[in-house]
The first five atom37 places (N, CA, C, CB, O) and aatype in JSON, in Angstrom:
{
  "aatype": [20, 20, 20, 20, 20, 20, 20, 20, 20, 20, 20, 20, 20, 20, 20, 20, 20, 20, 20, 20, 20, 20, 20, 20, 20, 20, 20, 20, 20, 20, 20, 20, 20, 20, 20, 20, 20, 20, 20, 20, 20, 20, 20, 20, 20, 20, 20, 20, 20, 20, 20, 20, 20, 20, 20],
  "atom_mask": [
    [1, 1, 1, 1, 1],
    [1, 1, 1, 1, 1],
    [1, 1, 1, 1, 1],
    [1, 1, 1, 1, 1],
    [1, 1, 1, 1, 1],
    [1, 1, 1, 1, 1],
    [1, 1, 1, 1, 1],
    [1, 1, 1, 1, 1],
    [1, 1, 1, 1, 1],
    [1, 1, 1, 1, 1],
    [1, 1, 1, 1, 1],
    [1, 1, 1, 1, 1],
    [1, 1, 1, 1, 1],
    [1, 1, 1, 1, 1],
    [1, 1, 1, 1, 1],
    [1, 1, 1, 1, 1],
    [1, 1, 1, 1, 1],
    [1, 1, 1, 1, 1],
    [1, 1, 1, 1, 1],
    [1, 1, 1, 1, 1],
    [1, 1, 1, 1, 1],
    [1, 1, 1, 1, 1],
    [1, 1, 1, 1, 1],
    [1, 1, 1, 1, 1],
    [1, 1, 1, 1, 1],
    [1, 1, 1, 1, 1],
    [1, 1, 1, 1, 1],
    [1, 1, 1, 1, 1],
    [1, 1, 1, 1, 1],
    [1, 1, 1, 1, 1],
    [1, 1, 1, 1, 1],
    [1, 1, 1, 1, 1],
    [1, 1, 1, 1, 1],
    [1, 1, 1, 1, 1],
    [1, 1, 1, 1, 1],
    [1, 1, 1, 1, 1],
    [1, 1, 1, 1, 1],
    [1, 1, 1, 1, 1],
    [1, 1, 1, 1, 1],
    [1, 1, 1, 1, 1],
    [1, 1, 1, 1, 1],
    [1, 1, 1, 1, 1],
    [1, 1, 1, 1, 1],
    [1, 1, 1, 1, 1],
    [1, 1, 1, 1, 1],
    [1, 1, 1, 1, 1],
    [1, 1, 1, 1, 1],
    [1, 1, 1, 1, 1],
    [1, 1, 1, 1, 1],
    [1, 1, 1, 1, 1],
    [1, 1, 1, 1, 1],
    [1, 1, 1, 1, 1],
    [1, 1, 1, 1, 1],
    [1, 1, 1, 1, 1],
    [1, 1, 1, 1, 1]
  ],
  "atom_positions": [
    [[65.64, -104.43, 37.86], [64.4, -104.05, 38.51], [63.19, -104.81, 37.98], [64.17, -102.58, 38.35], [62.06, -104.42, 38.27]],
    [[63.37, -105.75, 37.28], [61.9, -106.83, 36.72], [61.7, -107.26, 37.44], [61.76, -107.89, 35.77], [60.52, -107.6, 37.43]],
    [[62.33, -107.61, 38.47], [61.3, -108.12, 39.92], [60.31, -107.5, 40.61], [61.98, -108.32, 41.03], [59.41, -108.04, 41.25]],
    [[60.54, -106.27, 40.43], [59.16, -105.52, 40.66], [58.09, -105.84, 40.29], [59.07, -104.47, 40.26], [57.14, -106.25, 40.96]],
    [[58.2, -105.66, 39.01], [56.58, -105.75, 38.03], [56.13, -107.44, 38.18], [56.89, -105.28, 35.82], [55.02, -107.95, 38.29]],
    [[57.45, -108.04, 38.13], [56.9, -109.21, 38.62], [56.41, -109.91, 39.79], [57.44, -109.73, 38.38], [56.06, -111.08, 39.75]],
    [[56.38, -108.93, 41.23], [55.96, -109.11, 42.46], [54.73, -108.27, 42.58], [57.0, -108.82, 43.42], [54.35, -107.78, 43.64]],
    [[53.94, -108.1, 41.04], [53.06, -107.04, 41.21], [53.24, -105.65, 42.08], [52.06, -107.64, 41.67], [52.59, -105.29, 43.06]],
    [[54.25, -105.03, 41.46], [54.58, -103.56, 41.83], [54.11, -102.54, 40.77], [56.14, -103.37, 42.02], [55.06, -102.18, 40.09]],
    [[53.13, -102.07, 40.49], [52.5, -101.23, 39.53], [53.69, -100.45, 38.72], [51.47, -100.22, 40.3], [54.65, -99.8, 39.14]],
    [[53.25, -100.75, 37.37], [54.22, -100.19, 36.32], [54.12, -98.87, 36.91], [53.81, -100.3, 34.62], [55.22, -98.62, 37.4]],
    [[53.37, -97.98, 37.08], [54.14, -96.87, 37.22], [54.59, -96.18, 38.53], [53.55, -96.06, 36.57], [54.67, -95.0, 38.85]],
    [[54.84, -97.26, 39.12], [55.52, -96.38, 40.25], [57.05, -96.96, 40.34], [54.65, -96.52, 41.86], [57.86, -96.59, 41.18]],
    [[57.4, -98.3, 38.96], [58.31, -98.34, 38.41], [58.82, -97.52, 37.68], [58.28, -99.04, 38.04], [59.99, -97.2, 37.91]],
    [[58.2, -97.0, 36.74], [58.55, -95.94, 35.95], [59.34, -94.66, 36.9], [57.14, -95.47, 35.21], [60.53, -94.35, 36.94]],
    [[58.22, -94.12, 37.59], [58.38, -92.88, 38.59], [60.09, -93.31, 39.46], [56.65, -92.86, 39.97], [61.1, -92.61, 39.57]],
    [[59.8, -94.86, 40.01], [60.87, -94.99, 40.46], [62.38, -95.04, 39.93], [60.61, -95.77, 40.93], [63.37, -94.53, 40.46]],
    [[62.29, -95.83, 38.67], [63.36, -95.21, 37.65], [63.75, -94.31, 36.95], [63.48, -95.54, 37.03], [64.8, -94.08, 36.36]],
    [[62.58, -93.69, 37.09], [63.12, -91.82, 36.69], [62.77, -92.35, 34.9], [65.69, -91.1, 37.21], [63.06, -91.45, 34.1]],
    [[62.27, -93.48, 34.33], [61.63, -93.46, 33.28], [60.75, -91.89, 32.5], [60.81, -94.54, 33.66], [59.69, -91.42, 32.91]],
    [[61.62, -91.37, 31.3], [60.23, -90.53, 30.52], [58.68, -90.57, 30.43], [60.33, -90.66, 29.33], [57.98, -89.6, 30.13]],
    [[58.21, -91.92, 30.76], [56.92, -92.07, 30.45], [56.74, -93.26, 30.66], [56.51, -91.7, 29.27], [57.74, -93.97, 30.68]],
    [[55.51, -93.82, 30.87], [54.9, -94.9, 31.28], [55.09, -95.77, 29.99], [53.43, -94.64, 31.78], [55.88, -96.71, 29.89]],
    [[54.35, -95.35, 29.12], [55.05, -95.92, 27.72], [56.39, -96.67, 27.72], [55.35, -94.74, 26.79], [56.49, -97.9, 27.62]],
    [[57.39, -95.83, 27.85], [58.49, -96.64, 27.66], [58.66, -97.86, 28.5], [59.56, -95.89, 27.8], [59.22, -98.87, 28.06]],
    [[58.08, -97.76, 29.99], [58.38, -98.45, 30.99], [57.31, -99.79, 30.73], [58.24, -97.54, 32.36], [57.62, -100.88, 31.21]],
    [[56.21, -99.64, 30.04], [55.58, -100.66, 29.9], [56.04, -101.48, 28.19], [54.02, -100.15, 30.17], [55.51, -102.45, 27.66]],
    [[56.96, -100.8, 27.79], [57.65, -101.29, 26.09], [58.37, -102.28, 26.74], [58.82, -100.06, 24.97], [58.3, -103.48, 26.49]],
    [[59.31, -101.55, 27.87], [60.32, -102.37, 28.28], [60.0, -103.67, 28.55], [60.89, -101.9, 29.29], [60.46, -104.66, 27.99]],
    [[58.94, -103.61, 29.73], [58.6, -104.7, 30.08], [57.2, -105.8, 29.8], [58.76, -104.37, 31.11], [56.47, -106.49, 30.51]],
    [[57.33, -105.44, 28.07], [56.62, -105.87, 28.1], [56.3, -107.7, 27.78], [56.27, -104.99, 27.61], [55.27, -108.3, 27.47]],
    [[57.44, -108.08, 27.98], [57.37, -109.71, 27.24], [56.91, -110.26, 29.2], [59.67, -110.63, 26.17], [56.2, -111.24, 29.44]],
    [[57.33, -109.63, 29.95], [57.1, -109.95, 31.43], [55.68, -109.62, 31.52], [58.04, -109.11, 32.52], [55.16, -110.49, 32.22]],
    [[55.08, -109.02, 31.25], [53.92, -108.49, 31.41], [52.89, -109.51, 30.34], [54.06, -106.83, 31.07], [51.69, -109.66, 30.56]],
    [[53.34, -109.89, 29.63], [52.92, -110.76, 28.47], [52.35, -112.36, 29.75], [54.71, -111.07, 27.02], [51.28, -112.91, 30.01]],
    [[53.93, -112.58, 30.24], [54.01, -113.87, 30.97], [53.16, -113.7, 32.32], [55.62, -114.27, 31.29], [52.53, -114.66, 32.75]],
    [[53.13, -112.49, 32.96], [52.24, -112.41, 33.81], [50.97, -112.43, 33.49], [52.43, -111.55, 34.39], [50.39, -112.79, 34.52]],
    [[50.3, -112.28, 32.77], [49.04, -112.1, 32.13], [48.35, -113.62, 31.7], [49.32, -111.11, 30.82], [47.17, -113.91, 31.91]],
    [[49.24, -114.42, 31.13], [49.43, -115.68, 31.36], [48.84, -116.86, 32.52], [50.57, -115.55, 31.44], [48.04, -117.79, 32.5]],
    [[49.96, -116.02, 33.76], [49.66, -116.85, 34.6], [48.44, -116.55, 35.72], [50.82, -117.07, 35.11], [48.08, -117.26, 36.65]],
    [[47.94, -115.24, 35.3], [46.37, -114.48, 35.58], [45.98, -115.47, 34.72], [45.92, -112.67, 35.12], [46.09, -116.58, 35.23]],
    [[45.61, -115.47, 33.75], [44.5, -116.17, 32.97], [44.5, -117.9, 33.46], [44.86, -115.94, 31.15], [43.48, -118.58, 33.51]],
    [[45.64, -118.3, 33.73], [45.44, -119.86, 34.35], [45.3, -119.86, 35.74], [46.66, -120.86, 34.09], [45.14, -120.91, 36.35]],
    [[45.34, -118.81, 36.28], [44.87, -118.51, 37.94], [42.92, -118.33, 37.66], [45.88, -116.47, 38.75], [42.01, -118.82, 38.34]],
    [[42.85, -117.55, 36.55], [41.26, -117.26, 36.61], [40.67, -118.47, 36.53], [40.66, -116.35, 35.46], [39.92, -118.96, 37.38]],
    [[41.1, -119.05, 35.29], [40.36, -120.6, 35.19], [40.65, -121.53, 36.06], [40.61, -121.33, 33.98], [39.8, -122.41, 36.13]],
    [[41.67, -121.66, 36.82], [41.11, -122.22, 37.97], [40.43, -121.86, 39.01], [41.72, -122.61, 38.4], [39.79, -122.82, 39.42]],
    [[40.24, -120.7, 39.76], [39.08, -120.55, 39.83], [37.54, -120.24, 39.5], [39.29, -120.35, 40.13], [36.81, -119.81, 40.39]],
    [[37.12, -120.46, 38.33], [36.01, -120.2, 38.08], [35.66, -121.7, 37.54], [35.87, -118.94, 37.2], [34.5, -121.98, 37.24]],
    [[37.19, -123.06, 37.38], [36.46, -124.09, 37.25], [36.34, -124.8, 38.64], [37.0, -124.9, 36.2], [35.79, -125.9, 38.72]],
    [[36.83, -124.17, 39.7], [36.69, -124.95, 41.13], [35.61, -124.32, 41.43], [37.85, -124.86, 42.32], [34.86, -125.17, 41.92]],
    [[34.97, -123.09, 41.42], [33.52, -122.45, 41.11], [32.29, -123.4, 41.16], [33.51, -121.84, 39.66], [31.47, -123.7, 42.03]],
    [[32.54, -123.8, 39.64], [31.76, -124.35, 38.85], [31.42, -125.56, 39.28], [32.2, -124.35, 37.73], [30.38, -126.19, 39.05]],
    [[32.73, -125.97, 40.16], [32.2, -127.41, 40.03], [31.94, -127.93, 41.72], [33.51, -128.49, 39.11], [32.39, -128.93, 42.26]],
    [[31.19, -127.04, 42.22], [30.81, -126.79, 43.7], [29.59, -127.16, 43.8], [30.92, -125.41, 44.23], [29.01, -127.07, 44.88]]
  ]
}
């Protein structure tokens, strides 16, 4: 089910959907994916705010 979180499917309706104890655990699990997504947000931001910039 990491394709979820990685198609931007909100951790917790992963959780809810796996019948996960707690959001906690569900965001422990996934969290090296969540690491890499965050990643590729931050090189999505800077490119746009340097195609922004340079308008």
């Amino acid at each position: 089910m990491s394709i979820l979180p990685y198609k931007e499917i909100s951790l917790l309706y992963v959780s809810e959907r796996l019948g996960h104890v707690s959001l906690d655990f569900t965001t422990s699990t996934y969290a090296q994916l969540m690491e890499e997504l965050c990643d590729i947000d931050s090189k999505l931001t800077t490119s746009i705010f340097e195609r922004l910039l340079s308008v």
